[in-house]
mmCIF file of the N, C-alpha and C atoms, coordinates in Angstrom:
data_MODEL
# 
_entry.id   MODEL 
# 
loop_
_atom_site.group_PDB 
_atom_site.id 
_atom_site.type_symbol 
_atom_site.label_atom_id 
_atom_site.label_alt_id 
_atom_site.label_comp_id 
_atom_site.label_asym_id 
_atom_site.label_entity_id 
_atom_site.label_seq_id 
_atom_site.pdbx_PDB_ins_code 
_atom_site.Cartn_x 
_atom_site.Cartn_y 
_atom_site.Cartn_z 
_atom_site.occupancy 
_atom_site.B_iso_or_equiv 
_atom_site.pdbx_formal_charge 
_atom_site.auth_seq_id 
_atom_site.auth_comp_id 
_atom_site.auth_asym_id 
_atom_site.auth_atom_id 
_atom_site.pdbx_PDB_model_num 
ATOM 1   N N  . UNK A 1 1  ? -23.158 1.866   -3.499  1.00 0.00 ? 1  UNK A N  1 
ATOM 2   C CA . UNK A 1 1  ? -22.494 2.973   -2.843  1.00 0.00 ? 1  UNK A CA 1 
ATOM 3   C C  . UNK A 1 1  ? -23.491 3.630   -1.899  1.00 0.00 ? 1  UNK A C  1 
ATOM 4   N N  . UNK A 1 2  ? -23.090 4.095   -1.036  1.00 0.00 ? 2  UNK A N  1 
ATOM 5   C CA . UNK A 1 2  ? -23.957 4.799   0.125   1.00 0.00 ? 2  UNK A CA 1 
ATOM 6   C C  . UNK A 1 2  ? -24.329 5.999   -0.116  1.00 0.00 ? 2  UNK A C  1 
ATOM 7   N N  . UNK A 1 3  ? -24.952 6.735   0.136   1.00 0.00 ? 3  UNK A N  1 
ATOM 8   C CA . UNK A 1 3  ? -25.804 7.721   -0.186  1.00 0.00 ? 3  UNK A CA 1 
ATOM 9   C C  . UNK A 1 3  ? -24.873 8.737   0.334   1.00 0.00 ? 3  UNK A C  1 
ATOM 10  N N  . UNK A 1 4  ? -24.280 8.388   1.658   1.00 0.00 ? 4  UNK A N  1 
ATOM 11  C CA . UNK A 1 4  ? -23.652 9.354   2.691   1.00 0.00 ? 4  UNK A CA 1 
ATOM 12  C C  . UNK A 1 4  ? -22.609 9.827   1.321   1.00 0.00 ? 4  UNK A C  1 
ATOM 13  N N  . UNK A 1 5  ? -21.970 8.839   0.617   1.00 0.00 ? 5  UNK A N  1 
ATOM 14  C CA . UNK A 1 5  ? -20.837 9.591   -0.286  1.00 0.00 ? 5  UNK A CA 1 
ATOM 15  C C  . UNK A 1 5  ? -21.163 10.989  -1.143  1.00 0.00 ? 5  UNK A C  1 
ATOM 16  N N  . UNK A 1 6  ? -22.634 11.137  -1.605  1.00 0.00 ? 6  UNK A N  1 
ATOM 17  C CA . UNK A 1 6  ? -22.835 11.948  -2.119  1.00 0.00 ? 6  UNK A CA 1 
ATOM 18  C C  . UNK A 1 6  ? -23.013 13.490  -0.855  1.00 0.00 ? 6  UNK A C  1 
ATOM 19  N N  . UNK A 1 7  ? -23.557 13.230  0.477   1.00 0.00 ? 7  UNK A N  1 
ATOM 20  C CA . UNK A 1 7  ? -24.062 13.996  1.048   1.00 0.00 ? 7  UNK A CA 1 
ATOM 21  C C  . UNK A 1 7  ? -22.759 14.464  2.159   1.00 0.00 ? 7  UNK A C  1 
ATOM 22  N N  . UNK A 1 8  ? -22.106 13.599  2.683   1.00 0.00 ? 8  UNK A N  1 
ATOM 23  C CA . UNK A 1 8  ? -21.204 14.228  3.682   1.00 0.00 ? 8  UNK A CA 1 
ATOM 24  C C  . UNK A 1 8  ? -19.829 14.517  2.871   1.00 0.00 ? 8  UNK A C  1 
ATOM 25  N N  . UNK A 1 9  ? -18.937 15.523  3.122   1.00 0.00 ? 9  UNK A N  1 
ATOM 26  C CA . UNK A 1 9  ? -17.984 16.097  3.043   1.00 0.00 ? 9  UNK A CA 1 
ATOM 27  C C  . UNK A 1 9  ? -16.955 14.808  3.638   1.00 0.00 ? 9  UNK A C  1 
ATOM 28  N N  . UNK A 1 10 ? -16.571 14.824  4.885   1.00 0.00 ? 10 UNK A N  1 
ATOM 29  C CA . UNK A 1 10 ? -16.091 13.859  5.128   1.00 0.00 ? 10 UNK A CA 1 
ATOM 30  C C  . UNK A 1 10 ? -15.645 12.425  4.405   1.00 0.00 ? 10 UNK A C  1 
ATOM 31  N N  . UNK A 1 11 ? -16.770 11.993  4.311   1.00 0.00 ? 11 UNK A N  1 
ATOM 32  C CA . UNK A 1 11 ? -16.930 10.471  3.688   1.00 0.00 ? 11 UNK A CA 1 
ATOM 33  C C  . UNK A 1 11 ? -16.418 10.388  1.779   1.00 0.00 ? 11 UNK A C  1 
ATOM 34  N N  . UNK A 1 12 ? -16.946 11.607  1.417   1.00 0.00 ? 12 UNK A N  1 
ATOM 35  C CA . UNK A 1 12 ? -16.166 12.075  0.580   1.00 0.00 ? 12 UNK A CA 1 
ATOM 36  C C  . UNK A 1 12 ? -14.779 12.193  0.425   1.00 0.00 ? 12 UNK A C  1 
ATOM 37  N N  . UNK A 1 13 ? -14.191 13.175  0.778   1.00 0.00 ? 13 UNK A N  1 
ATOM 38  C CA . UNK A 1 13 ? -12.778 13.070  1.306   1.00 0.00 ? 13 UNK A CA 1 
ATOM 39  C C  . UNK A 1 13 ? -12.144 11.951  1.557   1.00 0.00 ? 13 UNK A C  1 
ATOM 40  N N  . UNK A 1 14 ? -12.424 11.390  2.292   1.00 0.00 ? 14 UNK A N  1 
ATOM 41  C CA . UNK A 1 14 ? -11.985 9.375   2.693   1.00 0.00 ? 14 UNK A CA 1 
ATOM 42  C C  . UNK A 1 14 ? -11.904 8.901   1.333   1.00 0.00 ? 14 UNK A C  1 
ATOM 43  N N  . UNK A 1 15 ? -13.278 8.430   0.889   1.00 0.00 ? 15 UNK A N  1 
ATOM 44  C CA . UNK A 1 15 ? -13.284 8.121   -0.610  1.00 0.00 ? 15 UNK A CA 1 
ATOM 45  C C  . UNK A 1 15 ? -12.291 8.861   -1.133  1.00 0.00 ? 15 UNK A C  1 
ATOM 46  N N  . UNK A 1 16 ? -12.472 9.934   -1.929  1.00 0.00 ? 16 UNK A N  1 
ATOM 47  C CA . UNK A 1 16 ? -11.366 10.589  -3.208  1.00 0.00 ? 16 UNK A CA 1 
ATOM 48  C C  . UNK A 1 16 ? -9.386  10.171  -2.200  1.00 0.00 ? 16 UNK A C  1 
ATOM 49  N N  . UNK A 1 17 ? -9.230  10.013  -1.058  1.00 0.00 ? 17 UNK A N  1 
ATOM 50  C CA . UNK A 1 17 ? -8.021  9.996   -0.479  1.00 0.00 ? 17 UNK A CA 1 
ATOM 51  C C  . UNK A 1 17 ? -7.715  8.402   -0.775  1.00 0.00 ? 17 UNK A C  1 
ATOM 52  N N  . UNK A 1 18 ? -8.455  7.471   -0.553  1.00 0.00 ? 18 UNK A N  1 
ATOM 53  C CA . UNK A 1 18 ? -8.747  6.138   -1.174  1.00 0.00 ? 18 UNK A CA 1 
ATOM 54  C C  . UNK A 1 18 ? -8.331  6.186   -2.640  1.00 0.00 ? 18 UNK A C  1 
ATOM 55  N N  . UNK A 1 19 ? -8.979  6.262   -3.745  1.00 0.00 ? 19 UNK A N  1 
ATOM 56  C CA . UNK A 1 19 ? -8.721  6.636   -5.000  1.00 0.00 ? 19 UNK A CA 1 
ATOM 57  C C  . UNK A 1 19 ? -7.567  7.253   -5.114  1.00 0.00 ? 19 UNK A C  1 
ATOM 58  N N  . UNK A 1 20 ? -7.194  8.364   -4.687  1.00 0.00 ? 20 UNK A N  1 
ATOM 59  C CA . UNK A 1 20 ? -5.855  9.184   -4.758  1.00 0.00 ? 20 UNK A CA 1 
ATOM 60  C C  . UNK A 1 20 ? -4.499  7.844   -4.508  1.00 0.00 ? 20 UNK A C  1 
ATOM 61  N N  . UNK A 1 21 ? -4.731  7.210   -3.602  1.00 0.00 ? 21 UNK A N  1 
ATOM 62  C CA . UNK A 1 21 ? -4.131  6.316   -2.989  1.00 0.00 ? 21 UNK A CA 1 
ATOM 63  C C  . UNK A 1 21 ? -3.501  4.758   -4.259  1.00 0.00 ? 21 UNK A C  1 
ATOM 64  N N  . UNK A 1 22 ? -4.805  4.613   -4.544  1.00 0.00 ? 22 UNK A N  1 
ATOM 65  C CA . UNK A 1 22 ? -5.140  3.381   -5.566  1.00 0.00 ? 22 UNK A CA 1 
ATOM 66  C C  . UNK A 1 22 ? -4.212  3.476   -6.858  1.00 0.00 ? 22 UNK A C  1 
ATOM 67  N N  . UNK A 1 23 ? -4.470  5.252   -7.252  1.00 0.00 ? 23 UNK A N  1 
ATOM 68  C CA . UNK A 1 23 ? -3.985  5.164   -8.159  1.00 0.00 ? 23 UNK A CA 1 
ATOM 69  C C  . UNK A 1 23 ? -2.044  5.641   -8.147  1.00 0.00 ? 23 UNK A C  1 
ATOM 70  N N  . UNK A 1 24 ? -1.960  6.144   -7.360  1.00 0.00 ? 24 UNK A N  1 
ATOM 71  C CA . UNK A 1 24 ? -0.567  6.157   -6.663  1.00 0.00 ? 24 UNK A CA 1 
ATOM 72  C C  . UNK A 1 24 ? -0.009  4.446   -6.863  1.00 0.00 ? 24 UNK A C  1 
ATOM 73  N N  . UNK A 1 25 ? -0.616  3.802   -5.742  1.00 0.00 ? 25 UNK A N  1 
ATOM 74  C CA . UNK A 1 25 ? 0.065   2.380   -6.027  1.00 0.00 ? 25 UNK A CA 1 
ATOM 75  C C  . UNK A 1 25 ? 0.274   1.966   -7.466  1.00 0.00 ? 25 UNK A C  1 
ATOM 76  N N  . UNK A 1 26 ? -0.901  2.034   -8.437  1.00 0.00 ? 26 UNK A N  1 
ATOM 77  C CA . UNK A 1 26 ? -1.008  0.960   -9.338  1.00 0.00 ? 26 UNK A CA 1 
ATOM 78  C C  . UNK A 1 26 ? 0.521   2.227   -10.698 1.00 0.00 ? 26 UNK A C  1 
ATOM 79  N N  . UNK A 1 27 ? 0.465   3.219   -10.273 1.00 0.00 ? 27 UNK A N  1 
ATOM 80  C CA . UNK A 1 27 ? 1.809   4.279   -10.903 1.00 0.00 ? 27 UNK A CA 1 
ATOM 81  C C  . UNK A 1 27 ? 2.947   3.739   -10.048 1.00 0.00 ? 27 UNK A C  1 
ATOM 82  N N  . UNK A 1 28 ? 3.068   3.324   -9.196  1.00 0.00 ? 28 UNK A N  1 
ATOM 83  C CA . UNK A 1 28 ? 4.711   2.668   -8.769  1.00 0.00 ? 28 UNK A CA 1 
ATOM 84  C C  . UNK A 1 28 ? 4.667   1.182   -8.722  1.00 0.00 ? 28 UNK A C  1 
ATOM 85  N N  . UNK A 1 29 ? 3.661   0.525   -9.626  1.00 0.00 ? 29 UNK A N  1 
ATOM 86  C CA . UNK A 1 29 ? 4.041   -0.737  -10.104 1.00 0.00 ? 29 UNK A CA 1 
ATOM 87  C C  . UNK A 1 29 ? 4.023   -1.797  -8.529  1.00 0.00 ? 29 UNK A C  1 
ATOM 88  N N  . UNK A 1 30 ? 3.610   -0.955  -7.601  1.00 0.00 ? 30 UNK A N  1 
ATOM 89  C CA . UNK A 1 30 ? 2.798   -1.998  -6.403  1.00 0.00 ? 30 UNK A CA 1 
ATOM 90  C C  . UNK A 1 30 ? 2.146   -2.975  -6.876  1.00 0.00 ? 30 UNK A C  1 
ATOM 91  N N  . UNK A 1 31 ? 1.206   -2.742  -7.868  1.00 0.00 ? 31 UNK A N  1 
ATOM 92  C CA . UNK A 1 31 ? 0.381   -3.943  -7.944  1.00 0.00 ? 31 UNK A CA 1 
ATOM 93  C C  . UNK A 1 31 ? 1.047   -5.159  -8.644  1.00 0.00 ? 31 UNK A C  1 
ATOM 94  N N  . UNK A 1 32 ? 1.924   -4.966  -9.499  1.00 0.00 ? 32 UNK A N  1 
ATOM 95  C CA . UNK A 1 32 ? 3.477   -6.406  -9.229  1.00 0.00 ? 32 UNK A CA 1 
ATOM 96  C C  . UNK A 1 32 ? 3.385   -6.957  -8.442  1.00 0.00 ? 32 UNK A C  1 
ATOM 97  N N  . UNK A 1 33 ? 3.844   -6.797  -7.706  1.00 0.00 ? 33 UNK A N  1 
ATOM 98  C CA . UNK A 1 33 ? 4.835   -6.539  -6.708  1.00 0.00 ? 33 UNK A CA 1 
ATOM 99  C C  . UNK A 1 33 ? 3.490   -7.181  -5.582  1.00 0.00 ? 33 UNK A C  1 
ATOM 100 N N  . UNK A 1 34 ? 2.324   -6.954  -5.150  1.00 0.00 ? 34 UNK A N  1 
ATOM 101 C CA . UNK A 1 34 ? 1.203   -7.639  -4.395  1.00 0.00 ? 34 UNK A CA 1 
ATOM 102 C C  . UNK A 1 34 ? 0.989   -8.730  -5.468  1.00 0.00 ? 34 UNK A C  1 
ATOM 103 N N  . UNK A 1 35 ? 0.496   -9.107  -6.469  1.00 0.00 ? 35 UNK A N  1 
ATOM 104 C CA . UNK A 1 35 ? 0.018   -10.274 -6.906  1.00 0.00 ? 35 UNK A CA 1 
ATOM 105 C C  . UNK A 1 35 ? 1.412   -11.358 -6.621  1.00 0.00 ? 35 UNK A C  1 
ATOM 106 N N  . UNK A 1 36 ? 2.400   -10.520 -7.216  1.00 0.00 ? 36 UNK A N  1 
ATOM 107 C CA . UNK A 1 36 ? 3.510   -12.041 -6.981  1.00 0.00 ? 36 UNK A CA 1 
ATOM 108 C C  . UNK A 1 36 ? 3.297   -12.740 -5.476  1.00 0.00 ? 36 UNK A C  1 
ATOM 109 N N  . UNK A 1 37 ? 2.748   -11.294 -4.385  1.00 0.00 ? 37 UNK A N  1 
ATOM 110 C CA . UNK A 1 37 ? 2.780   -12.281 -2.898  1.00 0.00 ? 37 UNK A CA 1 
ATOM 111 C C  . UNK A 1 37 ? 2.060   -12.515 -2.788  1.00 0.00 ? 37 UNK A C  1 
ATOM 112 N N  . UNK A 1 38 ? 0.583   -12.984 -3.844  1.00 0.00 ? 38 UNK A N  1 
ATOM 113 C CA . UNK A 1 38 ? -0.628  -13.554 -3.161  1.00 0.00 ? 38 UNK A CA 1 
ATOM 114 C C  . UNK A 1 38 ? -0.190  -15.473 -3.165  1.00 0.00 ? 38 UNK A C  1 
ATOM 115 N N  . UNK A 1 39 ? -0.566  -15.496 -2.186  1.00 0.00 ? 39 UNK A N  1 
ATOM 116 C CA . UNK A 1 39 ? -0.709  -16.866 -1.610  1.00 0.00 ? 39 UNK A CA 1 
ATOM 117 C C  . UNK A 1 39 ? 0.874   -17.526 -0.703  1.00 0.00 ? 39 UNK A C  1 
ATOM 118 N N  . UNK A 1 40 ? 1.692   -16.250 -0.932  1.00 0.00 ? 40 UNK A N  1 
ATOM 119 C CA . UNK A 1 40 ? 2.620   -16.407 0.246   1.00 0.00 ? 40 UNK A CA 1 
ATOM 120 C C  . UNK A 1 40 ? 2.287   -16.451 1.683   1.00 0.00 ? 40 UNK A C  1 
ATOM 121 N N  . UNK A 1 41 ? 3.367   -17.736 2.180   1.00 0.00 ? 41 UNK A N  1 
ATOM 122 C CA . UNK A 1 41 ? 2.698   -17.592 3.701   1.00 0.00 ? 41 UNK A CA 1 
ATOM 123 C C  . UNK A 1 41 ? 3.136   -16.018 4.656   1.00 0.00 ? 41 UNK A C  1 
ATOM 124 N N  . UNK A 1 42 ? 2.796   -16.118 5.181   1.00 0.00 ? 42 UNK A N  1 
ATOM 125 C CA . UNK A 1 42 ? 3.359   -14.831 6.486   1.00 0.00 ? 42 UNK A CA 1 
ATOM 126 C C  . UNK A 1 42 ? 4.758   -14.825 6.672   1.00 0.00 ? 42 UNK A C  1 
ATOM 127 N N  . UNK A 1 43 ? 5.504   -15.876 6.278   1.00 0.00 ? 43 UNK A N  1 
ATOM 128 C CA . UNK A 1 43 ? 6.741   -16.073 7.063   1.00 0.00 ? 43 UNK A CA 1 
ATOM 129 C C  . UNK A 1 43 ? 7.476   -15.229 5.757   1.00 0.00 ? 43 UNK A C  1 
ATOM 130 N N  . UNK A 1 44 ? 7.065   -15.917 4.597   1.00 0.00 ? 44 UNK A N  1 
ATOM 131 C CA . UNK A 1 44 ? 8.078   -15.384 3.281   1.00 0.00 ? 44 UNK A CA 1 
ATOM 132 C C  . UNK A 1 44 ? 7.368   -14.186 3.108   1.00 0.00 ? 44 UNK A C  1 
ATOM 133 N N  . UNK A 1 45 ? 6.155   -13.808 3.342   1.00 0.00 ? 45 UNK A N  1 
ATOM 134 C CA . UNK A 1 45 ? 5.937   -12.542 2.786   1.00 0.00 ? 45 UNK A CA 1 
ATOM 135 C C  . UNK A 1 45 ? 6.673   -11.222 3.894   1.00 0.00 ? 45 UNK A C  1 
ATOM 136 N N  . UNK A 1 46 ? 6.910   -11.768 5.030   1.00 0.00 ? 46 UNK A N  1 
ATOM 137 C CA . UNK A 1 46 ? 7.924   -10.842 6.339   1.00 0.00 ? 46 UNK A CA 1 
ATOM 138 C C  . UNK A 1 46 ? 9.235   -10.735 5.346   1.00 0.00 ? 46 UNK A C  1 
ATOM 139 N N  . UNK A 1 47 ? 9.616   -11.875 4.869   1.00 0.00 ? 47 UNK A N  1 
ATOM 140 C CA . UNK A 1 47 ? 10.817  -11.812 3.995   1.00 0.00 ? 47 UNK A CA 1 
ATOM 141 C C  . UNK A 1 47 ? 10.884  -11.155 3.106   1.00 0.00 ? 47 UNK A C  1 
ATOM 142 N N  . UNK A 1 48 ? 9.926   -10.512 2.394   1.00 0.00 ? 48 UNK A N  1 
ATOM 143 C CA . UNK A 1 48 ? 10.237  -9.858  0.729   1.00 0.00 ? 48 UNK A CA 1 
ATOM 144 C C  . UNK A 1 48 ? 9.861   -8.303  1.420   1.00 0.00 ? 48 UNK A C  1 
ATOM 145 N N  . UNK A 1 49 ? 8.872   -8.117  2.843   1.00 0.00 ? 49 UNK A N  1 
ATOM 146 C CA . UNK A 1 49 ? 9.056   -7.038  3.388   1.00 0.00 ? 49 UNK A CA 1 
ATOM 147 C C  . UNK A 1 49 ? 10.694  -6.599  3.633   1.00 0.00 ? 49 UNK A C  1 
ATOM 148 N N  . UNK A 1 50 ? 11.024  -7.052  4.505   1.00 0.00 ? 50 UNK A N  1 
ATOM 149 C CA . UNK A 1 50 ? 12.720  -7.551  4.523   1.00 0.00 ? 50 UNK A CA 1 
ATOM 150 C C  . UNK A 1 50 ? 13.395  -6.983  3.239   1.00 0.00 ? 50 UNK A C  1 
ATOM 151 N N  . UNK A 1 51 ? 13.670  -7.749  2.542   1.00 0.00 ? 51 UNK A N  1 
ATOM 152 C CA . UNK A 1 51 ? 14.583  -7.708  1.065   1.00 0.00 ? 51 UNK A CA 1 
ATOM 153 C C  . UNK A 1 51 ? 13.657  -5.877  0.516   1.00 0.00 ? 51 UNK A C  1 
ATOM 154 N N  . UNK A 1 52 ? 12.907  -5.448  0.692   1.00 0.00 ? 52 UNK A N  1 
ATOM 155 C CA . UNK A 1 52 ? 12.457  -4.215  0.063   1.00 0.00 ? 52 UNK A CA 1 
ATOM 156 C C  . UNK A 1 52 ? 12.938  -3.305  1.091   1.00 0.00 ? 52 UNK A C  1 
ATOM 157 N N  . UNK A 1 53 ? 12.650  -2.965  2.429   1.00 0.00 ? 53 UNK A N  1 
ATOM 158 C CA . UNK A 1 53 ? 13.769  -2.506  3.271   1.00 0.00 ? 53 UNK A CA 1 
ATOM 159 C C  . UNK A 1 53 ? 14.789  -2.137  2.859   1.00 0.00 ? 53 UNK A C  1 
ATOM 160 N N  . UNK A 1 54 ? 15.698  -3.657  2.504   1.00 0.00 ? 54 UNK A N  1 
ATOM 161 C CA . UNK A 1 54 ? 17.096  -3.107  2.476   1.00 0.00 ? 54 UNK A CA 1 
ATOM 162 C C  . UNK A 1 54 ? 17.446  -2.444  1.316   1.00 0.00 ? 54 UNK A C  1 
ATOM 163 N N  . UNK A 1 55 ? 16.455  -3.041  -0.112  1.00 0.00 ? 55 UNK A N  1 
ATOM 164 C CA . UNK A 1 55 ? 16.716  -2.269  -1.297  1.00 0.00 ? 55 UNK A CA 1 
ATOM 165 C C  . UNK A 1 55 ? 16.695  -0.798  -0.729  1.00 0.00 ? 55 UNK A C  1 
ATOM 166 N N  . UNK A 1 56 ? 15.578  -0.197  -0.147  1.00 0.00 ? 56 UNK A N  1 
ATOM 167 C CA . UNK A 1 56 ? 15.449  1.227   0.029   1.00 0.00 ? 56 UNK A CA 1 
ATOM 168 C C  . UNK A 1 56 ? 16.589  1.890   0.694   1.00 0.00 ? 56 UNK A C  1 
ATOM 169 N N  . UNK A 1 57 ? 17.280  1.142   1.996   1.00 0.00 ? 57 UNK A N  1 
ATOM 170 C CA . UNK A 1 57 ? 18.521  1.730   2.367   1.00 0.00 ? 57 UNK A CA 1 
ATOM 171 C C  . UNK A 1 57 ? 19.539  1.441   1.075   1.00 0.00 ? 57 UNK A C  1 
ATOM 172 N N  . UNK A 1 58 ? 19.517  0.752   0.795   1.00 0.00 ? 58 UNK A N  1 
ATOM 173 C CA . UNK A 1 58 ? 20.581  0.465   -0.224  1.00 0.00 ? 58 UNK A CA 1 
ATOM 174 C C  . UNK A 1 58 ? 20.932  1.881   -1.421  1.00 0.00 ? 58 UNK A C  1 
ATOM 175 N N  . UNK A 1 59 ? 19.173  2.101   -1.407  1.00 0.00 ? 59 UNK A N  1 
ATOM 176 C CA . UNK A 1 59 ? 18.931  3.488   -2.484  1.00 0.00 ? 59 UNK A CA 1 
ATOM 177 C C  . UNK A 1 59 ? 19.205  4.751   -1.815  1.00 0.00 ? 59 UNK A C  1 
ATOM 178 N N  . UNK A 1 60 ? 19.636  4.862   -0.554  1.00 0.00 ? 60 UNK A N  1 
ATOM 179 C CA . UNK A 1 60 ? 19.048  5.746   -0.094  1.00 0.00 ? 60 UNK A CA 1 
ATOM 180 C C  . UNK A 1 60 ? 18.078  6.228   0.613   1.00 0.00 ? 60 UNK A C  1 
ATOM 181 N N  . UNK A 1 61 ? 17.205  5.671   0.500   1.00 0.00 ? 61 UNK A N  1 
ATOM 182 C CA . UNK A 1 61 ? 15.602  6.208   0.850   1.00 0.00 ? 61 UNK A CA 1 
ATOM 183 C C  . UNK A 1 61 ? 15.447  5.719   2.137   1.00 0.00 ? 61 UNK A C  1 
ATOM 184 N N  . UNK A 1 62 ? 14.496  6.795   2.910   1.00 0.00 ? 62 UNK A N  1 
ATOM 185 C CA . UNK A 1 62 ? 13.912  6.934   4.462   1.00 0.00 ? 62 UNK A CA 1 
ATOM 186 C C  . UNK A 1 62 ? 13.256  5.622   4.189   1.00 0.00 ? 62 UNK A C  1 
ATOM 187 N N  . UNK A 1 63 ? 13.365  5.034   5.607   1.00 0.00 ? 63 UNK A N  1 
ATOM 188 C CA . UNK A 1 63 ? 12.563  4.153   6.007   1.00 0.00 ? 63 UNK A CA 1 
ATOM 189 C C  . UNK A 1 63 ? 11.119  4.374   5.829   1.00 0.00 ? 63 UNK A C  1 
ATOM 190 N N  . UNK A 1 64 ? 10.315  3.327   5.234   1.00 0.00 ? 64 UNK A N  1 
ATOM 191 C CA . UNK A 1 64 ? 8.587   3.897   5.209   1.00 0.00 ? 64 UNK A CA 1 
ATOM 192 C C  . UNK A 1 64 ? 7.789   3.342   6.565   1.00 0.00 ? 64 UNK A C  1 
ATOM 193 N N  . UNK A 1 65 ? 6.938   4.389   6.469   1.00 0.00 ? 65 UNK A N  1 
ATOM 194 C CA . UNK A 1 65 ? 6.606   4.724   7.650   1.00 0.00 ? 65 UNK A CA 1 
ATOM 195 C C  . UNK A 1 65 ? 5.893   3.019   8.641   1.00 0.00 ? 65 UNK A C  1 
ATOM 196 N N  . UNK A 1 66 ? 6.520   2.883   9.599   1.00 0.00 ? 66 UNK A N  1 
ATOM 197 C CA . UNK A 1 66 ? 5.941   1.669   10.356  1.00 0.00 ? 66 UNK A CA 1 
ATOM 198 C C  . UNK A 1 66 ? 4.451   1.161   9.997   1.00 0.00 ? 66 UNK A C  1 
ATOM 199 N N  . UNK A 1 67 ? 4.071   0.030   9.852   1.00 0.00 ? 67 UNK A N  1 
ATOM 200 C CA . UNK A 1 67 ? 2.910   -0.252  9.705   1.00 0.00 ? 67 UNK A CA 1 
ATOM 201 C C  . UNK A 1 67 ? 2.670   -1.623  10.388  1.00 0.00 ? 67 UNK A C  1 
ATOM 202 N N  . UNK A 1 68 ? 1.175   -2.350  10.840  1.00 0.00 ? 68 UNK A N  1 
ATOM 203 C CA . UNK A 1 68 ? 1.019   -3.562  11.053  1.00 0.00 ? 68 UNK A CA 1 
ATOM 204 C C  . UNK A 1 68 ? 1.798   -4.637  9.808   1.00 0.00 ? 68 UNK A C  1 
ATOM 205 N N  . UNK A 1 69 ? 2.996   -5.180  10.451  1.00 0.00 ? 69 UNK A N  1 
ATOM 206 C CA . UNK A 1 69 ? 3.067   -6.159  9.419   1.00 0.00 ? 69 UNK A CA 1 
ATOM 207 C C  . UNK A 1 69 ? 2.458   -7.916  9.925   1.00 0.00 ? 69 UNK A C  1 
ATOM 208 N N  . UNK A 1 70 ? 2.517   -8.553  9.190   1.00 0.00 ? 70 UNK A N  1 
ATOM 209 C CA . UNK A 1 70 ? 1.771   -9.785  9.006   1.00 0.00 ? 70 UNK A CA 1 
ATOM 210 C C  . UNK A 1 70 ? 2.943   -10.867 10.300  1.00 0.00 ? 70 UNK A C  1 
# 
């Protein structure tokens, strides 16, 4: 670990928002949900992006927020 983590505010913050983050995912059962797509190609993993989409309209729920997809 870098030294800076202990000394800057900033880099701090990043870190603990990281962690905050980590443990968010691994509480909504994300991490399922990523191992089943390790070693999917790009094409099927666009697809299960896809199929989770529509679950969310299906539920109700706002679109999540745009991101680089694969």
């Amino acid at each position: 670990m870098e030294a800076a983590y202990f000394l800057e505010d900033e880099v701090t913050r990043k870190v603990a928002d990281q962690f905050e983050l980590l443990r968010k995912l691994s509480e909504a059962g994300v991490k399922d949900i990523a191992l089943r797509a390790m070693g999917l190609s790009d094409k099927s993993r666009r697809k299960v992006l896809e199929a989770i989409d529509a679950v969310r309209e299906q539920e109700g729920l706002p679109a999540p927020p745009e991101q680089d997809r694969p």
